[in-house]
Structures are given as structure tokens and as C-alpha cells.
C-alpha positions in Angstrom: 60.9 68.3 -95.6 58.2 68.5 -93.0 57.8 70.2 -89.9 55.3 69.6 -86.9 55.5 71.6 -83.6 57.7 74.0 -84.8 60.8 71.6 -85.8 62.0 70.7 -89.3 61.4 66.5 -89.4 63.5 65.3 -92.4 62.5 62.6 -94.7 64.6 59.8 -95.1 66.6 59.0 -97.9 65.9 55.1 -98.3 61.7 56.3 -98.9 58.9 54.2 -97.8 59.7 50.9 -99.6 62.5 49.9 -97.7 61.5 46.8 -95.1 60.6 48.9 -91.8 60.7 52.5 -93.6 58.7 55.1 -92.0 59.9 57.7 -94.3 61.6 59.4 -91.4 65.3 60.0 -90.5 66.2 58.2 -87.0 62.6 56.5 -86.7 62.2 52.6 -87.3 59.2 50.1 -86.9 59.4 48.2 -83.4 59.7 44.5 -83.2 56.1 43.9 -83.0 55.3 46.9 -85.3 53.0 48.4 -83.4 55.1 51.5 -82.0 57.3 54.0 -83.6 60.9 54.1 -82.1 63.7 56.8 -82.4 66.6 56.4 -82.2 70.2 58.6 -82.5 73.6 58.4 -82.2 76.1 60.1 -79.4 79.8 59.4 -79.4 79.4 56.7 -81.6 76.8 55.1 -79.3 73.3 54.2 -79.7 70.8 56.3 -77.9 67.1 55.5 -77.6 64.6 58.0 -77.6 61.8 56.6 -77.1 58.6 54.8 -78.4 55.4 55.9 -79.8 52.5 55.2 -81.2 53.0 57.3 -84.7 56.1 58.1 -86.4 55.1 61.7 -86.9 55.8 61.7 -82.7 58.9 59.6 -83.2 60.6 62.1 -85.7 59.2 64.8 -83.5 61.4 63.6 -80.7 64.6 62.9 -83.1 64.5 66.0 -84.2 64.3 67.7 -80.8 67.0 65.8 -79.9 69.3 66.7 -82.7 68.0 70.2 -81.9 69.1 70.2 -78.1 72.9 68.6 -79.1 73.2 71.7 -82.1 73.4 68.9 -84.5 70.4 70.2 -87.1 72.5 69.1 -90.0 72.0 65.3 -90.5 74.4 64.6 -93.2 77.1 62.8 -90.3 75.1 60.2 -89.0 73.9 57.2 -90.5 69.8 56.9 -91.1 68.3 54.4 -88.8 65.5 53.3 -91.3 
């Protein structure tokens, strides 16, 4: 587990070697690969949080999501690696 700006960013379980694997929980390559995107679940529903240019800031951003909804635990929804 990691933490950056005070939050607790959680490593994905699939690692590094998986195609597109940033080693983050709810933070996947872009299309071009260039940018960082997160990504989460609400209602069953795909929510886009954003893009970036590192995926320390995309997990930063999944994770204050999570935070905001109460939903710290991430044991419910499906990694997006």
C-alpha cells in the first residue's frame, strides 16, 4: 500500500505485467498511452474520473473518490487494470 497527499492508493492485484497494468486499483493506460485514466464504478455504471499525465495522480483521484462515496474498502468492485 502507498499513500500520496494524505490518502491510502492501493496496489492492484493483477501487478505490473498485466497488458496496460499500472500497478494501481481503478487506473488504466489510455488508448494512446500517453495519459493515466481513472476510472470507478457507481450503481453499476462506469464513471470517469479523469485523465493525467502519471498514474500516481490517477490513483490519487480514485482514491478521493472512493473516499468522498465512504467506500475506502475496495474488495466490491472489480479492478479496472
Amino acid at each position: 500500500m502507498q499513500e500520496a497527499e494524505g490518502l491510502r492508493l492501493h496496489l492492484s492485484r493483477c501487478g505490473r505485467s498485466a497488458i496496460g497494468a499500472t500497478g494501481y486499483t481503478g487506473v488504466t493506460r489510455s488508448a494512446s498511452g500517453r495519459l493515466y485514466e481513472a476510472r470507478s464504478q457507481e450503481n453499476g455504471k462506469p464513471v470517469k474520473l479523469g485523465s493525467f499525465s502519471r498514474a500516481v495522480d490517477a490513483a490519487v483521484a480514485y482514491a478521493r473518490y472512493r473516499l468522498q462515496r465512504g467506500k475506502e474498502g475496495f474488495e466490491s468492485e472489480p479492478e479496472a487494470d
